[in-house]
C-alpha positions in Angstrom: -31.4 3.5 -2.4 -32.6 0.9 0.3 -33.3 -1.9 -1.7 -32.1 -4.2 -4.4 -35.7 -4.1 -6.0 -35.0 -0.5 -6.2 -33.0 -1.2 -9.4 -34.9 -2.2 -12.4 -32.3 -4.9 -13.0 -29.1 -6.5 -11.3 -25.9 -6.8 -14.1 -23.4 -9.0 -13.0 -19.8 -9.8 -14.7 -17.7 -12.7 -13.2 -20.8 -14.0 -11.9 -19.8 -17.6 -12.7 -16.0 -17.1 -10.6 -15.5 -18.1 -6.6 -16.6 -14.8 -5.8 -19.4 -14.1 -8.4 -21.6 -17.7 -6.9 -21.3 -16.4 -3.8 -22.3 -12.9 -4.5 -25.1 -14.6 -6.8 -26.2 -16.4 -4.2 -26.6 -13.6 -1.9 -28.7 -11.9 -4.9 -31.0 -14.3 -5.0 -31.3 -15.0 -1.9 -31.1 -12.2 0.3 -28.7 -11.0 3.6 -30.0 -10.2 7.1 -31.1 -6.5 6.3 -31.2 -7.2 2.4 -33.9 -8.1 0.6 -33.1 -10.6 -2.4 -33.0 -9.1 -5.7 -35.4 -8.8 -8.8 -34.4 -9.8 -12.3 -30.8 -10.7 -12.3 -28.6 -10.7 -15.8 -24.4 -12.1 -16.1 -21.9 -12.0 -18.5 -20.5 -15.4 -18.5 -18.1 -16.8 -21.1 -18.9 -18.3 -23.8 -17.5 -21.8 -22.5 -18.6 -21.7 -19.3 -21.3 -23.6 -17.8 -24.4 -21.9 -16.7 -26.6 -24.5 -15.1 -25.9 -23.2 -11.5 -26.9 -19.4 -12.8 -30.0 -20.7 -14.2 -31.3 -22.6 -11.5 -31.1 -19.4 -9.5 -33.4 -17.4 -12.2 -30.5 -15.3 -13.9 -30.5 -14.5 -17.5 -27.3 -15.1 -18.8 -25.6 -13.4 -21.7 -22.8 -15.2 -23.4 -19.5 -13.4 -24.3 -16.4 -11.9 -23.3 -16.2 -8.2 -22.4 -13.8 -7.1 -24.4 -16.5 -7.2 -27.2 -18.6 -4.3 -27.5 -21.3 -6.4 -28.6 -21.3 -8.3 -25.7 -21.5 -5.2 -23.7 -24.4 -4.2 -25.7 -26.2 -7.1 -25.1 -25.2 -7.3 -21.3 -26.3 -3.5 -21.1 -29.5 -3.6 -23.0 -33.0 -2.6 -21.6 -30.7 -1.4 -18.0 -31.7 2.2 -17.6 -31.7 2.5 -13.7 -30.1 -0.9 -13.2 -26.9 -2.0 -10.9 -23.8 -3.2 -12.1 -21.9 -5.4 -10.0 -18.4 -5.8 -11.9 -16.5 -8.4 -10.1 -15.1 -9.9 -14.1 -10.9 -9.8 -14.1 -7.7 -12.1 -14.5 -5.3 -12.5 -11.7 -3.6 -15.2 -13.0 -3.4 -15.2 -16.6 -2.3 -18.3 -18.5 0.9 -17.1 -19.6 1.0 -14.0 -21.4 0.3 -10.9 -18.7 -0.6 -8.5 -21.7 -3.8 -10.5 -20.8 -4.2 -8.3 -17.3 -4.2 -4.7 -18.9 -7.2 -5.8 -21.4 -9.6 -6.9 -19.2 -9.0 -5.2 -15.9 -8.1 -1.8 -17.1 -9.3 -1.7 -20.8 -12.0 -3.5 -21.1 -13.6 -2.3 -17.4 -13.4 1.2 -18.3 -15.1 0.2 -21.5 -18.0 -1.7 -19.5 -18.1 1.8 -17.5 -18.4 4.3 -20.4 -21.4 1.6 -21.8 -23.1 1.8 -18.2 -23.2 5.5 -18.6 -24.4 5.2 -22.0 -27.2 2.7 -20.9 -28.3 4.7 -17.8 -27.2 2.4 -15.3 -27.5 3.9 -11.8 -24.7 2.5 -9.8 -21.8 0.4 -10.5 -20.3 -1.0 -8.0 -17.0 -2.2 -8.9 -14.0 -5.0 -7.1 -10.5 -4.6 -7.1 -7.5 -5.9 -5.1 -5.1 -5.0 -2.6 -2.1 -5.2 -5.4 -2.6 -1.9 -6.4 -0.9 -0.8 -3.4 1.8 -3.4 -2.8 3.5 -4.5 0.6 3.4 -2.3 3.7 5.8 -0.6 4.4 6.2 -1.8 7.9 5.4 -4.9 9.7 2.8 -3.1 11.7 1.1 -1.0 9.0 -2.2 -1.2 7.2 -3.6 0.2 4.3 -6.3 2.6 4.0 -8.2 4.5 1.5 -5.6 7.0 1.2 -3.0 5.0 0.5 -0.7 5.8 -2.0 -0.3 3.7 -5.0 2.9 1.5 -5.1 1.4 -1.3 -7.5 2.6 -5.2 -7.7 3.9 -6.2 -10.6 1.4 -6.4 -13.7 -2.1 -7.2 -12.1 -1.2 -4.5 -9.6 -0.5 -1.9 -12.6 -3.5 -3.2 -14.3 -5.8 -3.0 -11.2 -4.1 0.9 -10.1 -4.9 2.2 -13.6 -8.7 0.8 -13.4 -9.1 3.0 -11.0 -7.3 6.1 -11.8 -9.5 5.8 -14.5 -12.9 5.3 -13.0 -11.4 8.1 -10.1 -11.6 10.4 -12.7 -15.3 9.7 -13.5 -16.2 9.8 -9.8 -14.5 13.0 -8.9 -16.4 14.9 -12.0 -19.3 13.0 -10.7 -20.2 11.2 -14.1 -22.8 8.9 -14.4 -23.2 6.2 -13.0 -22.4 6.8 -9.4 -19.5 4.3 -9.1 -18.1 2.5 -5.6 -14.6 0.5 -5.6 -14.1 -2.1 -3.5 -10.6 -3.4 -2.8 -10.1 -7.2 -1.1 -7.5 -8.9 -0.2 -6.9 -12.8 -0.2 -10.3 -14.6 -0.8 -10.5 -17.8 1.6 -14.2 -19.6 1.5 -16.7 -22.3 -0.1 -16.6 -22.8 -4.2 -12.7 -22.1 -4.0 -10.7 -22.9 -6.8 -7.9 -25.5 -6.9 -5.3 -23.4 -6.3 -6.7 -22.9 -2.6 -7.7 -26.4 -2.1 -3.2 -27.1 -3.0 -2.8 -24.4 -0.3 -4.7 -27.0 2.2 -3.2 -29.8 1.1 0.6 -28.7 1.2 0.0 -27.4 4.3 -1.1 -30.9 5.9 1.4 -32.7 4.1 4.4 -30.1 5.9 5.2 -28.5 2.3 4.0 -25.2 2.6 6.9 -22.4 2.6 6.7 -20.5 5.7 8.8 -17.7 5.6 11.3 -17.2 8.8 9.3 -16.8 11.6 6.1 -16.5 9.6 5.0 -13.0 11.1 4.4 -10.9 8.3 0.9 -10.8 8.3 -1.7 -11.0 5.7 -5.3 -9.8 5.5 -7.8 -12.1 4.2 -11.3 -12.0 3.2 -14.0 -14.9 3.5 -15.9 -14.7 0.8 -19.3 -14.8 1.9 -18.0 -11.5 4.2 -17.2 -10.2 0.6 -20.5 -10.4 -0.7 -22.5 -8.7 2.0 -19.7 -5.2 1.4 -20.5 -5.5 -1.9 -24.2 -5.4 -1.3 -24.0 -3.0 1.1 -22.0 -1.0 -1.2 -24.9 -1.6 -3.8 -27.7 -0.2 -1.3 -26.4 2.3 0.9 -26.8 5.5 -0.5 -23.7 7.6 0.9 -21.1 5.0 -0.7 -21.4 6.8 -4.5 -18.7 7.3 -5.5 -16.4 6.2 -2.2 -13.6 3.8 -2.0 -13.9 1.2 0.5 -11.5 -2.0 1.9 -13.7 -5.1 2.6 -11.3 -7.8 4.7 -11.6 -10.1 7.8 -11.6 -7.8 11.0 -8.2 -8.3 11.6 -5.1 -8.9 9.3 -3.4 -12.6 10.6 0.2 -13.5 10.9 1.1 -16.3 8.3 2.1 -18.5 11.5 -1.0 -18.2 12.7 -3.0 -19.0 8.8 -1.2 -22.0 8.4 -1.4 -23.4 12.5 -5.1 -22.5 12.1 -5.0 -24.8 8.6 -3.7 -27.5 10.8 -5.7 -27.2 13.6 -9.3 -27.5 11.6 -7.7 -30.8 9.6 -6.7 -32.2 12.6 -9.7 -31.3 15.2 -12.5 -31.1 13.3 -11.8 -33.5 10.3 -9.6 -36.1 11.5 -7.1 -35.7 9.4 -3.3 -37.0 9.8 -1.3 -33.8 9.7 2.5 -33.7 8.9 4.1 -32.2 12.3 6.9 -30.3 10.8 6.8 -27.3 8.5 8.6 -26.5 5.6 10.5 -23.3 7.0 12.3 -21.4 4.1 14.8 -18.1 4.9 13.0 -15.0 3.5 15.4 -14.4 0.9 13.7 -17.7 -1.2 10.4 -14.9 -1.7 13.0 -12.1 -2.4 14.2 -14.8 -5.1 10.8 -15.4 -6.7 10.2 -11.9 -6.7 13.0 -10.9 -9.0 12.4 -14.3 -11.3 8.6 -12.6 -11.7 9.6 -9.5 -12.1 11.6 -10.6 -14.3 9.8 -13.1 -16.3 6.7 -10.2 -16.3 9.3 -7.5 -18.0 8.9 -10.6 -21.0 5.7 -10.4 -21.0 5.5 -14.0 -19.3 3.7 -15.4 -16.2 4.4 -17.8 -14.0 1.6 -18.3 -11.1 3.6 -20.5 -9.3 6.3 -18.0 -8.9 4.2 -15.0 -8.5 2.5 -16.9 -5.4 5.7 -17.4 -3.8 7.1 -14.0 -4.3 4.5 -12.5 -1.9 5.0 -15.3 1.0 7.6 -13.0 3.2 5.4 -9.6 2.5 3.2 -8.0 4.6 0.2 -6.7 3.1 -2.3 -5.6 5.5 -5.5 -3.1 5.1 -8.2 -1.7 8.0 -11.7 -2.5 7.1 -12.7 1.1 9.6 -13.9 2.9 6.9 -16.9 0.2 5.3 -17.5 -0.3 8.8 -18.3 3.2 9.7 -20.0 4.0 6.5 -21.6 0.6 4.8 -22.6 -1.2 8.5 -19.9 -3.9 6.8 -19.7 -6.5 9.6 -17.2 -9.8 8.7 -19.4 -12.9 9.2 -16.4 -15.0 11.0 -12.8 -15.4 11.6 -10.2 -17.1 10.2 -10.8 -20.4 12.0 -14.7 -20.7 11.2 -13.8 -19.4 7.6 -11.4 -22.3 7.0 -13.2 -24.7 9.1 -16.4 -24.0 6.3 -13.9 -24.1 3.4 -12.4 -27.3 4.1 -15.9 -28.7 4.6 -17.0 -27.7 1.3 -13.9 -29.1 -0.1 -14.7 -32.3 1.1 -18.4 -32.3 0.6 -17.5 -31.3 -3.1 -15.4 -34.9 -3.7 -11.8 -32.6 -3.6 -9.0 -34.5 -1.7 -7.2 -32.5 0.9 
């Protein structure tokens, strides 16, 4: 498989979320080396708004995926299609029973239907929380990494693909490939990334001690060109592959890149100080979520804060090697294009 129009249809879920646009738009438009796609069908739900789907030619089937009727309908007339699953919760409203149903439950669910319908690939995205912090402040995570998950949406993420492992080892159809990304950072964020921007130029962003655990990061747009590539290129059936920035960053170096872009290339007053917290503040919030999640209650806030003095970290060699997965920018560029989206879109930094 070489091309998109190979498939007699694209099937996307999540297509209307940050990463699903951008993935859309590199459907319908096309990537250097990847021709744009043919007929294009989402699973949006049934509140959503689908006038940016529309306007790029995609059919769009209303309903949630836990229903197998909506599956049906999604699935219908797809013999030798491509399903791109990028649908989940990562921060559910309150109740984080919310996180096994849809990322574990339901997706295994969508997979068993793809085999039913004939679909020929699925390519499918999950997360770095499967897998937890590193275990050192130097280490990264590769494909054979062992399973350590965080908290609920890592459990619910780890057991997605246990389950779809056990497809792809007995080589069931369809040929599946997982993706796992870290922190998305890019255009169409959400607001919960445009707060990150803003507490950071007003000084209230907690930084951890020194700030050097690092993170890796993904810019979305990078993300969408992995997961085409993982659509196209034949040998990735039924592989695992980590899609990232080329390097994993130090949170000092995140947030002083935040601050940088704001002040040099927008113009914007930014508070000189940080807010610099002692590590054991994260080792707090990690025991209130652990906590409040053994309830069966969420908290996002919390959550977000428990993972500020961790390093998680992952190498990219392996889509490199195989898919030709190239990161379009760093983190500078990336944030420099996310902040002017922000602004272009009427959000207040």
């Amino acid at each position: 498989m070489a091309s998109l129009k190979d498939y007699s249809r694209i099937i996307v879920t999540g297509a209307n979320g940050w990463l699903g646009r951008r993935v859309m738009l590199a459907l319908a438009q096309g990537l250097p080396g990847i021709e744009p796609a043919g007929k294009i069908r989402a699973l949006v739900a049934p509140h959503e708004r689908t006038d940016f789907l529309r306007a790029l030619g995609v059919e769009c089937i209303a309903g949630d995926m836990r229903d197998a009727e909506a599956r049906h309908a999604l699935l219908n007339d797809s013999e030798g299609a491509l399903l791109i699953h990028l649908a989940g919760v990562i921060h559910p409203a309150l109740r984080v029973r919310d996180l096994e149903a849809i990322n574990h439950i339901a997706t295994l669910a969508l997979h068993r239907d793809a085999a039913q319908a004939k679909i020929t690939r699925a390519v499918v995205m999950s997360s770095n929380s499967p897998f937890g912090a590193n275990a050192s402040p130097d280490g990264v995570f590769d494909e054979d990494s062992p399973y350590n998950p965080y908290m609920g949406y890592g459990r619910s993420k780890m057991h997605m693909e246990q389950g779809l492992d056990t497809a792809m080892v007995r080589g069931e159809k369809p040929e599946t490939v997982i993706l796992r990304a870290p922190w998305f950072y890019g255009p169409g964020q959400p607001p919960r990334q445009t707060l990150f921007f803003t507490m950071i130029r007003q000084g209230k962003f907690p930084l951890m001690g020194s700030g050097q655990n690092r993170r890796s990061m993904g810019y979305v747009d990078s993300l969408a060109q992995g997961i085409l590539l993982a659509a196209t290129v034949p040998q990735a059936a039924n592989r695992i592959y980590w899609l990232a920035d080329e390097r994993p960053y130090p949170m000092r170096e995140i947030i002083d890149t935040v601050k940088t872009v704001l002040r040099e290339d927008f113009g914007m007053k930014v508070a000189e100080r940080d807010l610099i917290l002692p590590p054991v503040v994260a080792d707090i919030a990690r025991f209130a979520d652990r906590s409040l999640q053994a309830l069966g209650l969420y908290q996002q806030k919390i959550h977000v804060l428990s993972e500020m003095n961790l390093t998680i970290a992952c190498s990219i060699a392996r889509a490199k090697a195989e898919l030709g997965y190239r990161p379009l920018v760093e983190l500078r560029e990336g944030m420099r294009r996310s902040i002017e989206w922000c602004l272009k879109e009427g959000q207040k930094i």
